[in-house]
MARNUMAR-561573 format. One line per 5 residues: number of its first residue (from 0); for each residue x, y, z of C-alpha. Coordinates in Angstrom, 1 decimal. Example, Ala and Ser with C-alpha at 12.3 -4.5 7.8 and 13.67 -1.06 7.14 Angstrom:
BEGIN
0> 12.3/-4.5/7.8 ~ 13.7/-1.1/7.1
This chain:
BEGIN
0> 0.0/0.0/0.0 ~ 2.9/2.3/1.5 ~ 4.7/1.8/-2.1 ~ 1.5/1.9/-4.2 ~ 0.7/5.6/-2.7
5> 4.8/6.4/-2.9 ~ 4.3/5.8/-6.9 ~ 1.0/7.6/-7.4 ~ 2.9/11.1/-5.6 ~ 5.8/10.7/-7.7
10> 3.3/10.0/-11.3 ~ 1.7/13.3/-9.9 ~ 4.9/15.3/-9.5 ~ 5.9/14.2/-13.0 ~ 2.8/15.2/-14.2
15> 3.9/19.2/-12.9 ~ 7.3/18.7/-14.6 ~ 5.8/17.7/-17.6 ~ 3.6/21.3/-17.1 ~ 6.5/23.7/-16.7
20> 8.3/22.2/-20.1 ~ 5.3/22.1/-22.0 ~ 4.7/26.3/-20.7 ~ 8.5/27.0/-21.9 ~ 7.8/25.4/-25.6
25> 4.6/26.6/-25.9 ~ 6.3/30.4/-25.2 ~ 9.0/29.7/-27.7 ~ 6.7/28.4/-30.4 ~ 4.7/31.4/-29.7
30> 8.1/34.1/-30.4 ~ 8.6/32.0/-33.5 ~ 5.2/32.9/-34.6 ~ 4.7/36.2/-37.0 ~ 0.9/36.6/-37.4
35> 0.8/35.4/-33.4 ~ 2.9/38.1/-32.7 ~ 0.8/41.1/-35.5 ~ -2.1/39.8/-32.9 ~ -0.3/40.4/-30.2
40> 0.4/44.0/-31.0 ~ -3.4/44.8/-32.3 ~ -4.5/43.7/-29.2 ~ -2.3/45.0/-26.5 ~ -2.7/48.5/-28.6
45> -6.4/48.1/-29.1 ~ -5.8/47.7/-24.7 ~ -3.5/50.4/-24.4 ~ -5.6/53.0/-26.3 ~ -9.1/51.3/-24.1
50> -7.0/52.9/-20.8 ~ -5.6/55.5/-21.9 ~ -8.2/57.1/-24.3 ~ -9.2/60.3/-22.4 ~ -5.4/61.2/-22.8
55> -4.9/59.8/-26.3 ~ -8.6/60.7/-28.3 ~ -8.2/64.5/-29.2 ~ -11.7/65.5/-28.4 ~ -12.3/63.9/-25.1
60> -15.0/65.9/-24.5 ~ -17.1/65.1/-28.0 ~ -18.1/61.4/-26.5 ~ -21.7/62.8/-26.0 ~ -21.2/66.7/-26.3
65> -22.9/69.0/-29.1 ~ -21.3/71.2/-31.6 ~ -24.0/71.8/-34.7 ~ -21.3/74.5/-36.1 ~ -19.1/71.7/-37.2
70> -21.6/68.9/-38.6 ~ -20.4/66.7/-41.4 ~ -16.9/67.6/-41.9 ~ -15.0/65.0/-43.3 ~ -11.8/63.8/-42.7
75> -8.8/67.0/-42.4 ~ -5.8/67.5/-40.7 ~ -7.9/69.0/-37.8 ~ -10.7/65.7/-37.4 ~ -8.8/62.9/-38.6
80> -12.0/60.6/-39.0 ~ -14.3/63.7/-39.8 ~ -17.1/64.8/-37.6 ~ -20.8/62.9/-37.3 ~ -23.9/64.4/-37.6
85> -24.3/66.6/-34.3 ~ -20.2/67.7/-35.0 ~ -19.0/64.9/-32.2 ~ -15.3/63.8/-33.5 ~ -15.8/60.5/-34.9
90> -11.6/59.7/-34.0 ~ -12.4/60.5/-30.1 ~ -16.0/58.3/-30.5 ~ -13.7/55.4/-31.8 ~ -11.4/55.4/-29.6
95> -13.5/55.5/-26.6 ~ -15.7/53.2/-28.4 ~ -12.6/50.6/-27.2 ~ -14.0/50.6/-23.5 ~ -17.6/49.4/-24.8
100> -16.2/46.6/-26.7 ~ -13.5/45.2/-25.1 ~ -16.6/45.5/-22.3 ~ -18.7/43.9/-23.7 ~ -16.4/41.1/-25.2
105> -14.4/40.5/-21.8 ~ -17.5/40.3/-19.9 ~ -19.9/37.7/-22.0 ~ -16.7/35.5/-21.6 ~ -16.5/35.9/-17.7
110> -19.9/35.0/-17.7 ~ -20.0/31.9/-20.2 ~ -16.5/31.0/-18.7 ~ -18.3/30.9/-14.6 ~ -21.2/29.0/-15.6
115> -20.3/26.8/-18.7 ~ -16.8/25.8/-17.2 ~ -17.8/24.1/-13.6 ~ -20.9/22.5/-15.5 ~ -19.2/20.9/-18.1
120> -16.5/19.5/-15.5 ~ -19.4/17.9/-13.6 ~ -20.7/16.6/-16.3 ~ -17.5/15.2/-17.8 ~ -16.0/13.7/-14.4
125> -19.4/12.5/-12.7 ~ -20.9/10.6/-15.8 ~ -24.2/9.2/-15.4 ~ -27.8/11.0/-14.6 ~ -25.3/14.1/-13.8
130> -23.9/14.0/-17.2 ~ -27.6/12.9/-18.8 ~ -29.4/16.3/-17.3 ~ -26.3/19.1/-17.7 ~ -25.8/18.0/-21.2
135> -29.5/17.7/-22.0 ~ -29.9/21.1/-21.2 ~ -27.6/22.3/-22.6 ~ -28.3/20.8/-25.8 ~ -31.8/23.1/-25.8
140> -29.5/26.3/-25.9 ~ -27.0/24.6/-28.5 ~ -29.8/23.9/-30.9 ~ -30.6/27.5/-31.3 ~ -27.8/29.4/-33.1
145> -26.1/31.7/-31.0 ~ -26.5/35.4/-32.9 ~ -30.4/34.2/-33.4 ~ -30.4/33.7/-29.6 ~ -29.0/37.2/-28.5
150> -31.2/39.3/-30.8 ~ -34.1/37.5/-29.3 ~ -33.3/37.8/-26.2 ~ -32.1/41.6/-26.6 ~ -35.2/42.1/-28.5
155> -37.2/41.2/-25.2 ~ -34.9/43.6/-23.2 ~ -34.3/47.5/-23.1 ~ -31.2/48.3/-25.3 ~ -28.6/48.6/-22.9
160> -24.6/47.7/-22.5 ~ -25.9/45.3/-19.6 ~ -28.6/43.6/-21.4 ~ -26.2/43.5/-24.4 ~ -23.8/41.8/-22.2
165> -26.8/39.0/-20.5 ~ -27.9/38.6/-23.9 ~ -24.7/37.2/-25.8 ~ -23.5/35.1/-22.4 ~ -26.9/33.4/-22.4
170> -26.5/32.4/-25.8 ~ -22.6/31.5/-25.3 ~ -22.0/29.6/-22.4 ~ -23.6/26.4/-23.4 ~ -20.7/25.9/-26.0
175> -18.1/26.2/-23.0 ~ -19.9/23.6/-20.8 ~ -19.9/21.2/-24.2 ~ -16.0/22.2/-24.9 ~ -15.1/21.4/-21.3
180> -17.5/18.4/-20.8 ~ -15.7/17.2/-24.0 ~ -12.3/17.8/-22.6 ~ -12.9/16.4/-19.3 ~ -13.8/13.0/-21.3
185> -11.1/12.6/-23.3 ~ -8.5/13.0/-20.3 ~ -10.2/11.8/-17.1 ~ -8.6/8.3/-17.9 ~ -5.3/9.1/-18.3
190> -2.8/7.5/-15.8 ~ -2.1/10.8/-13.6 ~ -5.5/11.3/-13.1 ~ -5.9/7.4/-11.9 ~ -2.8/8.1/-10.1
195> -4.4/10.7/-7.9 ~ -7.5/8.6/-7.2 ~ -5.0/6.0/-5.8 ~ -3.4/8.6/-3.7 ~ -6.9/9.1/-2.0
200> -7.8/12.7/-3.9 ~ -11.4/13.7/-3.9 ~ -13.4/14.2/-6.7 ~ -13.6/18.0/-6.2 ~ -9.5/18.0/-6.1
205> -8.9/15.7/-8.9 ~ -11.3/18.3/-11.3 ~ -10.5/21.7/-10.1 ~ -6.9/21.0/-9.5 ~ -6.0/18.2/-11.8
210> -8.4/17.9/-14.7 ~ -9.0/21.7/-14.9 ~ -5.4/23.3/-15.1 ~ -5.1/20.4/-18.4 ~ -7.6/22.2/-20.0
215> -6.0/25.3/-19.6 ~ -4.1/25.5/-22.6 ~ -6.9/25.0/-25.0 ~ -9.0/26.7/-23.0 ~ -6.9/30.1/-23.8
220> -7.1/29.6/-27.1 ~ -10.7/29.4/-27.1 ~ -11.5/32.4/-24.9 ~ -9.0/34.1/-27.3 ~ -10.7/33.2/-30.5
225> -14.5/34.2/-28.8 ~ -13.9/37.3/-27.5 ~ -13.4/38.1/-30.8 ~ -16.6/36.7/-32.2 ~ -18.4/38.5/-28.5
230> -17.0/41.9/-29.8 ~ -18.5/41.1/-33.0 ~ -21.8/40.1/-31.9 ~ -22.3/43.2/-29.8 ~ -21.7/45.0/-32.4
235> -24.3/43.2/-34.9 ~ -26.7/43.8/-32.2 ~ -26.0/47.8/-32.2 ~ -26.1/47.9/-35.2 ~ -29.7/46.6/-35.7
240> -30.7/48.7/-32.8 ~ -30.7/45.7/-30.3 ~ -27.5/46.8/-28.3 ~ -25.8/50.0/-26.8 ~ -28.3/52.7/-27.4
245> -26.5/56.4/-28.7 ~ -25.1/58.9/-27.6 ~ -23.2/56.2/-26.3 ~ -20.0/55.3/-28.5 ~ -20.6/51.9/-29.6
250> -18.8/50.7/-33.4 ~ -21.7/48.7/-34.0 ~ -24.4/51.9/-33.2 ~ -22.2/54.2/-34.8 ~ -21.8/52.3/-38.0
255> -25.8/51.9/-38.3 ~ -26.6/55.9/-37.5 ~ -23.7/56.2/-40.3 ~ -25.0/53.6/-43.2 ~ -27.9/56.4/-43.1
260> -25.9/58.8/-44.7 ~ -24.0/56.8/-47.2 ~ -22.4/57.3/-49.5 ~ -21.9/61.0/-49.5 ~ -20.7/60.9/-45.6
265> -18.6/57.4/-46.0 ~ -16.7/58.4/-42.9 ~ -19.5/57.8/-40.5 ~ -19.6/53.9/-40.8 ~ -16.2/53.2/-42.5
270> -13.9/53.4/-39.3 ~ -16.5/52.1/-36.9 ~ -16.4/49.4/-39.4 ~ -12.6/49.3/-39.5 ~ -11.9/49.6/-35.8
275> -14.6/46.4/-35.3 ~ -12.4/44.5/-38.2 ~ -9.1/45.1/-36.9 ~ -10.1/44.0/-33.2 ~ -11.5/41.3/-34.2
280> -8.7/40.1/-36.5 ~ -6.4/41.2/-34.0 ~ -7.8/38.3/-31.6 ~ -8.5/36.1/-34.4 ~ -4.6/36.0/-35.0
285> -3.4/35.7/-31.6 ~ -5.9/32.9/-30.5 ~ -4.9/31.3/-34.1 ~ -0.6/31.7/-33.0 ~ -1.9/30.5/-29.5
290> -3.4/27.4/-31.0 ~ 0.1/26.9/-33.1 ~ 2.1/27.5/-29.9 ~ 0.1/25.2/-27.7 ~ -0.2/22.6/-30.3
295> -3.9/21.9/-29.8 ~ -6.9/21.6/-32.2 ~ -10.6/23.0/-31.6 ~ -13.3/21.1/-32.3
């Protein structure tokens, strides 16, 4: 028994080496990795400007101020991205437009991440009836397409960044408790974990400590790649007047009051459009080099 338990600790310790080498590749893959890395940059910049963007837009003040003497004036060396249709700089609206997204996007994937993660490691490591009703479920919410799901349920709500947010995470964290159940599956066999059950580990320490730092990796990607997609779907959702009511400065809202003015005043919806694109490929390409560098595949 003594040398059976003896065996099982030093599987597990192996098991942490095995972590801390698989961390340094994955970090060297990643520097090796040029469209990881042109991610990397669009993000951390689209972050940088997010914090920094009463100091960095030039018209702080024009985020829901009023100047009718300078409606419509299109790009110049004075408004870079010309003015809207109440003279609000459309550079300054963009830029702080980066606090609604990356809002919006970060905090639909806390959300799917808090409930979709514990429920699809319960169902995953307990099998059985617990598996049979989680998955059940969650299969209702997976058989209606996500973007279908928000509008309606945005559609029932008042247009606000909070319902905006309730709205996509409703629709999103089914697909993390399927991921993880899936994960938790394929690796809850493996010798280390049956290692730890021989050491005497509970169930609750064997998924939150064991199972769950495995699926860590893939996980990352995954968040990566969605927040993305959450960005985009927020914007969708301002843009057909389900989402982030004006004067607040949402891409998605501002690109929709723009298309009404097209194509004389291009400016209103072309870098709303351009600010959503870039974020969205900046994440895109860094979840994409993060995939490379961990050397996983998504299903």
């Amino acid at each position: 028994m003594v040398s059976r338990t003896l065996s099982a600790i030093s599987e597990v310790g192996a098991s942490y080496e095995a972590r801390f080498e698989d961390v340094r590749r994955t970090l060297y893959r990643l520097r090796r990795s040029p469209l990881s890395l042109v991610g990397l940059t669009i993000v951390l910049s689209i972050m940088l400007v997010s914090v920094f963007a009463p100091q960095v837009a030039p018209y702080p003040e024009d985020v829901d101020s009023v100047h009718f003497e300078r409606t419509f004036r299109p790009p110049s060396r004075e408004y870079l991205f010309g003015t809207d249709e109440v003279g609000r700089d459309v550079l300054s609206r963009v830029i702080f437009g980066t606090r609604i997204s990356l809002g919006i996007g970060a905090s639909v994937l806390v959300i799917a991440l808090v409930i979709g993660v514990p429920l699809g490691l319960i169902a995953g490591y307990m099998g059985g009836t617990v598996n049979t009703i989680i998955m059940r479920i969650t299969d209702i919410f997976l058989s209606i397409p996500p973007l279908v799901l928000a509008m309606a349920v945005s559609a029932v709500l008042t247009p606000t960044m909070e319902n905006s947010i309730f709205a996509i995470a409703f629709s999103w964290w089914p697909w993390y408790t399927r991921f993880i159940q899936g994960q938790v599956l394929s690796i809850k066999e493996d010798t280390y974990i049956e290692a730890c059950r021989a050491a005497g580990a509970t169930p609750l320490y064997i998924i939150f400590k064991e199972i769950l730092p495995n699926c860590f990796s893939i996980l990352i990607v995954k968040v990566t790649l969605d927040i993305g997609y959450a960005i985009l779907t927020g914007a969708v959702l301002g843009f057909l007047g389900l989402g982030v009511r004006p004067p607040t400065p949402e891409w998605g809202t501002m690109a929709s009051k723009g298309r009404l003015h097209l194509p004389s005043r291009w400016w209103l919806t072309t870098f709303p459009g351009l600010a959503i694109f870039i974020t969205v490929l900046g994440f895109n390409l860094l979840g994409d080099g993060l995939r490379d560098a961990f050397d996983v595949e998504l299903e």
